[in-house]
C-alpha positions in Angstrom: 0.0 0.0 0.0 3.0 1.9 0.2 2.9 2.9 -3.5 4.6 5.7 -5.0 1.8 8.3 -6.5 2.9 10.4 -9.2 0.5 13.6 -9.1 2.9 15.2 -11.7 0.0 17.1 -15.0 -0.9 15.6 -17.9 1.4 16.1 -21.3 -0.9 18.9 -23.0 0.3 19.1 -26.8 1.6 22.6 -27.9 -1.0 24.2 -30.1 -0.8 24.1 -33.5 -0.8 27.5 -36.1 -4.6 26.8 -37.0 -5.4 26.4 -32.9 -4.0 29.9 -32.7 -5.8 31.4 -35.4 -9.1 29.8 -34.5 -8.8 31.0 -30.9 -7.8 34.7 -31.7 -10.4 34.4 -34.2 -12.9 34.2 -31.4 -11.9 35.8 -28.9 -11.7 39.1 -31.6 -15.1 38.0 -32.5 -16.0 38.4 -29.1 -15.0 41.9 -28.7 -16.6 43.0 -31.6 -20.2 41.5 -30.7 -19.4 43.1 -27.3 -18.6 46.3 -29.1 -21.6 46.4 -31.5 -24.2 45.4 -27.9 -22.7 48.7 -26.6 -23.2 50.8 -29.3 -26.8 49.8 -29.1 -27.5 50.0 -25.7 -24.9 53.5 -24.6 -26.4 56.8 -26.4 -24.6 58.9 -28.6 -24.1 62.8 -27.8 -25.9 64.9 -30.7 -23.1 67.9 -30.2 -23.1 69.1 -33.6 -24.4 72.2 -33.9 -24.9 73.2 -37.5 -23.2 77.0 -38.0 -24.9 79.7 -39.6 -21.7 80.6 -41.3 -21.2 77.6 -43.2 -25.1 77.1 -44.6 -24.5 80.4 -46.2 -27.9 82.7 -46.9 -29.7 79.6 -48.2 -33.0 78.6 -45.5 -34.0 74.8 -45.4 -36.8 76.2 -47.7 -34.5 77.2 -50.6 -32.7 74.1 -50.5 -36.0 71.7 -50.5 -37.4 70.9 -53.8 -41.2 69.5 -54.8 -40.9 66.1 -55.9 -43.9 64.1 -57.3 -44.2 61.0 -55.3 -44.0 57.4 -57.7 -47.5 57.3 -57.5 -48.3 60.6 -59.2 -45.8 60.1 -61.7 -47.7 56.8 -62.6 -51.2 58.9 -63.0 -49.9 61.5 -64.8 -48.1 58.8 -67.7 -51.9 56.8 -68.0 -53.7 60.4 -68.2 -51.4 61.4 -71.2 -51.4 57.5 -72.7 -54.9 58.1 -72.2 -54.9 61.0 -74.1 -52.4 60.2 -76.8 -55.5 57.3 -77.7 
């Protein structure tokens, strides 16, 4: 009963090139899902403050242009194809 135990750690094989990559891989991974929960859940400042200077003298209602919605556009082609009949 007076056996010798040995309590010495198992021989863990060195890990290969692909190992490495594989668990760098992940673990970056990691970060970046970590990274992208953040940025949903953490507001963002709105600081920027839009100078009067740098519009010029043109208002918002200068720049904005009428459009006709897709739906117009469509009535107004069948009222001339109409027409053109």
């Amino acid at each position: 009963m007076a056996a010798e135990r040995h309590f010495s750690p198992p021989e863990v094989p060195e890990p290969t090139l692909a190992e490495n990559v594989l668990h760098r891989g992940l673990f970056y991974g990691a970060m970046l899902q970590l990274l992208c929960v953040l940025a949903l859940i953490l507001p963002v400042s709105k600081s920027h403050k839009p100078d009067s200077d740098s519009s010029g003298t043109k208002t918002w209602e200068t720049v904005k242009k009428p459009t006709a919605s897709a739906a117009q556009l469509r009535k107004k082609a069948k009222k001339e194809s109409k027409k053109k009949q």
